[in-house]
N, C-alpha and C positions, 0 to 999 in steps of 0.2 A: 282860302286857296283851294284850286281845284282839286278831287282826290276821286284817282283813277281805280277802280278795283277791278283785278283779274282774279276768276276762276278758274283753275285750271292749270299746274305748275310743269307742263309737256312742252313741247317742243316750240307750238303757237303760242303758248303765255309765255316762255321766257325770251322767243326773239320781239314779242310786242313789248313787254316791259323794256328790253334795251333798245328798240326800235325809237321809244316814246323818247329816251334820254339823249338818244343821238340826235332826233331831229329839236332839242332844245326846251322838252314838254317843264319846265321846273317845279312843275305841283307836286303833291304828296301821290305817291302809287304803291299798293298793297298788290301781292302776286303771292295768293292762295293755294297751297295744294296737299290734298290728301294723302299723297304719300309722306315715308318720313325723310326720304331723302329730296336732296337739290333737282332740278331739273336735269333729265339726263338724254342721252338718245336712245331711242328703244329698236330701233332695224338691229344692230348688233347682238341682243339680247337674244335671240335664235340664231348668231350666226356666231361671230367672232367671242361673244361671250362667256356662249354655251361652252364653245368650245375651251376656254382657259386661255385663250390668244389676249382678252381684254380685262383690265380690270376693272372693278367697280368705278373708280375715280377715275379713270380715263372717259368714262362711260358720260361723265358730269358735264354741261353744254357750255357750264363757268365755273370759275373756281367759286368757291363759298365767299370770298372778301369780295367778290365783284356784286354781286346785293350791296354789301355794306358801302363799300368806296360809289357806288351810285345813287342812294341813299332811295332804296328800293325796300321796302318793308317787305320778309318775304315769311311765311307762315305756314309752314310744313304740319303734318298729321293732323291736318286741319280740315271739317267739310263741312260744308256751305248747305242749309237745310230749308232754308224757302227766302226768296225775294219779297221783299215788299212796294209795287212800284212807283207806288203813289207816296209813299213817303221816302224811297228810293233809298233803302235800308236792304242790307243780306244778313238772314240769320245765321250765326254758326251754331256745330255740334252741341258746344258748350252751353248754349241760349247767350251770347253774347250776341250785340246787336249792333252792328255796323255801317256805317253813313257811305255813299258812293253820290258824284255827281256822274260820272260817267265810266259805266259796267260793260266789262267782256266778260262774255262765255269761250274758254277754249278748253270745254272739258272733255274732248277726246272721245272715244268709244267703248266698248264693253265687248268682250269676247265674247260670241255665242256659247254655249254650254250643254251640255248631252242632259236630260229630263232623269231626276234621281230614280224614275222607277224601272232606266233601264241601265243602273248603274253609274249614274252622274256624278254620285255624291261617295263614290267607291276610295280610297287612300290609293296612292297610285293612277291617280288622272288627273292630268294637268291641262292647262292652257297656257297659252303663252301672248302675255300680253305686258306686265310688268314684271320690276326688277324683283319681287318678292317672286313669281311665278317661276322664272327663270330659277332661282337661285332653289325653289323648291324641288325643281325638277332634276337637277345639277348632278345630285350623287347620285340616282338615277342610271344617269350615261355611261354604265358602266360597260368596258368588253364583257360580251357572251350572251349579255341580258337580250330579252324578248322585248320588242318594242312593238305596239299598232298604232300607226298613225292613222287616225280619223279625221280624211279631208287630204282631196288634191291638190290645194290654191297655192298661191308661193309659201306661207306659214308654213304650211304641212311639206310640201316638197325641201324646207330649209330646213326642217327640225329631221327630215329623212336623211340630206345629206349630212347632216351635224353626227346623228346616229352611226350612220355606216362608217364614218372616217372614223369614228371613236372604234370602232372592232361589233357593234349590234348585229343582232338581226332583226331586219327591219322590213314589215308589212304594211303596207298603205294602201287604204283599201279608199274608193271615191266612187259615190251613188252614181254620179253622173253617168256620162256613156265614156268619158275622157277627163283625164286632166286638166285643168284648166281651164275647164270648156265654156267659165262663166265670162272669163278675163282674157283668153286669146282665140287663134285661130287653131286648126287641128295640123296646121304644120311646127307652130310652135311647140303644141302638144307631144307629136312625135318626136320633134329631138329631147325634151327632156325626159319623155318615156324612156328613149333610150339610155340617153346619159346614167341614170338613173339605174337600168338593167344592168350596163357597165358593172357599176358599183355595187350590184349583187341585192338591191332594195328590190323586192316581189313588188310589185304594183299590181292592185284588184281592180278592172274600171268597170263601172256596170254593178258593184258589190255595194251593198252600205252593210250598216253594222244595226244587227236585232239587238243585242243589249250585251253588257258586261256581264262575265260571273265572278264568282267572291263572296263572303262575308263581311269583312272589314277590309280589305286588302281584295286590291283584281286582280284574280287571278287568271282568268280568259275571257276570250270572246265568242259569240255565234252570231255568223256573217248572215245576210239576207239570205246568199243562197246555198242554208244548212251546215256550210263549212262551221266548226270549232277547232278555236287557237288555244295556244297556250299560250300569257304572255307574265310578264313579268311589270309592265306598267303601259300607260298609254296616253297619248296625247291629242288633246282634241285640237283641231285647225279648221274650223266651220263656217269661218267668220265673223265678222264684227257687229254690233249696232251702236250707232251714234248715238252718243249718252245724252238722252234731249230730257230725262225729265225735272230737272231744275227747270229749265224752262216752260216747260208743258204747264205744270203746276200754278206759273205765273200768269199763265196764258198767251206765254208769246207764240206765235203763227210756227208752227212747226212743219216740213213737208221731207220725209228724208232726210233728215236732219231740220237744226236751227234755220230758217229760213232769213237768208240775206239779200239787202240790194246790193247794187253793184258797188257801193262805195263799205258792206261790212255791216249795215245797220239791219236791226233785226225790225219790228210790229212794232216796237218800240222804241222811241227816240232816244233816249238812253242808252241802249242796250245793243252792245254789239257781239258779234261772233264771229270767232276764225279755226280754220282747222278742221279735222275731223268731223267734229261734230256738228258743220257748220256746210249749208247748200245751200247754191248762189246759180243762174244762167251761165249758158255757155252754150253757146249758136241757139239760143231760143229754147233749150232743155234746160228741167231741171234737176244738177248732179251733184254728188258730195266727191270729191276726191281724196281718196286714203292715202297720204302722201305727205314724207317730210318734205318734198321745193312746194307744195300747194300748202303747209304748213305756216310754214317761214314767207312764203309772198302773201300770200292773207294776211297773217300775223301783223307785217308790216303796214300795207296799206291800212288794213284799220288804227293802225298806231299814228300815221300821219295824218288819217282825218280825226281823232278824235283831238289831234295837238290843234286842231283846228285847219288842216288841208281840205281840198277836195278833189281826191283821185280816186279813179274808180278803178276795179281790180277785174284784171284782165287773164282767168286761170292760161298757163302755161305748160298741162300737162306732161311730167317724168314720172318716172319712177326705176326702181331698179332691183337686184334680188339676185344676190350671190350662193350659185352653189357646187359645191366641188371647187375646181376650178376655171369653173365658168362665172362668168358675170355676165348678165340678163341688164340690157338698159332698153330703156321703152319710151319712145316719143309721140303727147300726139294719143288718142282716143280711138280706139276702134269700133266704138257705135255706127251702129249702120252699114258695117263694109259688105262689099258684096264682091270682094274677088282678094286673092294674097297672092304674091308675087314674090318667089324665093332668089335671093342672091346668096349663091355660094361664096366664102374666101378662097382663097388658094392655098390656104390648110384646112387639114381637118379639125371642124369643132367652132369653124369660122360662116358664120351666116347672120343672113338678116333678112326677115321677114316685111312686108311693105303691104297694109293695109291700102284698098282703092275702093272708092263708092263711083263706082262707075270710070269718070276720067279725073277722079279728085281723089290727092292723097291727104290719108288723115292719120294715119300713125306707122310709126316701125318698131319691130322688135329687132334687136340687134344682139348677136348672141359673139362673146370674143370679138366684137368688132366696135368698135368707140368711134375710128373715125367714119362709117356709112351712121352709126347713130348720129354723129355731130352735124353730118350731111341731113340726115332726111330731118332733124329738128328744126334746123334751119330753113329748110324749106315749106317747114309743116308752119313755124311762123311767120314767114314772110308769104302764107297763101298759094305756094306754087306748088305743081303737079308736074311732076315731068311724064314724057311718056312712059310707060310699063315697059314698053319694048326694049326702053335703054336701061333699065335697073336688071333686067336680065340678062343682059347682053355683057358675057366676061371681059368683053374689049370698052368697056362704058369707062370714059373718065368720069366717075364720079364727082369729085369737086369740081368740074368743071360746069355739072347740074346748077352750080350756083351763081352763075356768072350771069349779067341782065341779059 
């Protein structure tokens, strides 16, 4: 009987494991993963988690008997230490040694990390990336405590608002010239600049950070330029890298991540990937999307081909990133844009940003506005551009944008 082995017990290994079962796969399937809990969702773990609004168990993508009643082998605290692909065997921890006919990699990323010798390795610095992180950092959040967030990107701007609402005070300091400036446009930038001031959070842009100070515990910082803080703990938000070297080691084709075709398959016949860790084409680029919908739609299409389908996977770029109370939703790729286009709401706090490469539109930011995001996603799938002239224009029926 066929026996499917996933790597990786995130978001992409457990909707591929129930992906395989719904579309009727009846082989034996092993869903591997390193931590000691169940699969769970990890956007919440810097936002609703942090905060006490969620609990552990909520956090779970399935209840624990749903392994069982699917008759899904699933193997917690568990890590997978070299392939073998010719005999098409994965080692574990333990040296136990394990048979796969047909392997996925969905092992997710790795939080970038500050260099111990300028304080990385200090008590009091966190990242945030899983539920042990989160839960390290937790009593932390204390009112009154000194916080420095290292890193503008949403992490860092979520772990700021999580801070402020708690009673901190809170400095985030970002090398760049702006916020965000890797991942949007500088109007985007400005409105969370502000929000953000709102809230009383100092944002530094143009500052990075020369190193921690401390002995065992950080106690401060000194900023690139000369400023020293005092702080009480800190949090690094720098980014991620796709955790490729299980693969690397076997020598599967690696390029920014796991390298995929269009149907999931990696250099090797066997061997698929999805997720994070996993880059695939998309208009003739080659990109990895951080993203639990690009998660879960990989996930799945490889779980339909390897049940034996042949569908190829079409990325759908979203994403989203709640803070205060705004919600940030994003449709749609802004590579290459060369102009932005602001639509106000008719309240305050209400807008949406509309990426254009010329006379083509390729993504929106949509800030308190759900239905101009539902609009431009729509239209970013279905190929269409409307003119600029009418996303500006306060009198624009918008849904009417969608009409042939």
């Amino acid at each position: 009987m066929t026996h499917v082995v996933v790597v990786g017990a995130g978001q992409a290994g457990a909707s591929l494991v129930a992906k395989l079962r719904a579309v009727g796969f009846e082989g034996n399937i092993t869903l591997i993963g390193a931590e000691k809990v169940p699969p769970y969702q990890r956007p919440p773990l810097s936002k609703a988690y942090l905060l006490g609004d969620m609990t552990e168990e909520r956090l779970y993508l399935r209840p624990a008997d749903f392994y069982v009643d699917q008759n899904i082998t699933l193997r917690l605290d568990t890590r997978v230490t070299g392939i073998d692909r010719s005999a098409q065997t994965i080692t574990l921890s333990d040296g136990e040694t394990v048979h796969y006919d047909e392997l996925a990699l969905t092992t997710g990323a790795h939080p970038r990390t500050l260099p111990a010798a300028i304080g990385g390795m200090l008590d009091g610095v966190f990242a945030v990336r899983d539920l042990s992180d989160a839960d390290a950092m937790a009593p932390a959040f204390t009112a009154g405590k000194r916080v420095l967030i290292i890193g503008g990107g949403y992490i860092g701007l979520e772990a700021a608002a999580v801070a402020s609402k708690l009673g901190l005070k809170v400095t985030l300091v970002e090398m760049a010239e702006r916020i965000l400036q890797r991942v949007a446009a500088p109007e985007t930038s400005d409105y969370f600049r502000a929000l953000h001031h709102d809230h009383g959070v100092d944002i530094r842009e143009g500052v990075g950070l020369e190193r921690l100070l401390g002995d065992d515990h950080v106690t401060g910082a000194v900023l690139t330029d000369g400023t020293t803080l005092e702080i009480d703990f800190a949090v690094v938000g720098v980014g991620i890298t796709p955790a490729t070297i299980l693969a690397e080691s076997a020598g599967i084709d690696v390029d920014n991540g796991i390298t995929t075709d269009s149907h999931g398959r990696t250099s090797d016949p066997h061997i698929w990937a999805a997720g994070d860790c996993a880059s695939s084409l998309f208009h003739g680029q080659t990109i990895r999307l951080e993203s639990v919908g690009n998660a879960i739609d990989q996930a799945e299409v490889v779980a339909v081909n390897i049940a034996g389908g042949d569908q190829p996977y079409t990325p759908k770029p979203w994403f989203w990133s709640d803070q205060y109370d705004c919600k940030l939703q994003i449709a749609g790729l802004n590579m290459g844009y060369t102009d932005v286009y602001v639509r106000k709401g008719d309240a305050p706090g209400i807008q949406s940003n509309w990426y254009y490469n010329g006379a083509t539109l390729l993504a929106v930011d949509a800030m308190n506005d759900p239905r101009n995001y539902m609009i431009g996603k729509r239209l970013i799938e279905a190929g269409r551009s409307p003119d600029p002239a009418l996303i500006t224009d306060p009198t624009t029926d918008m849904k009417a944008l969608l009409k042939p």
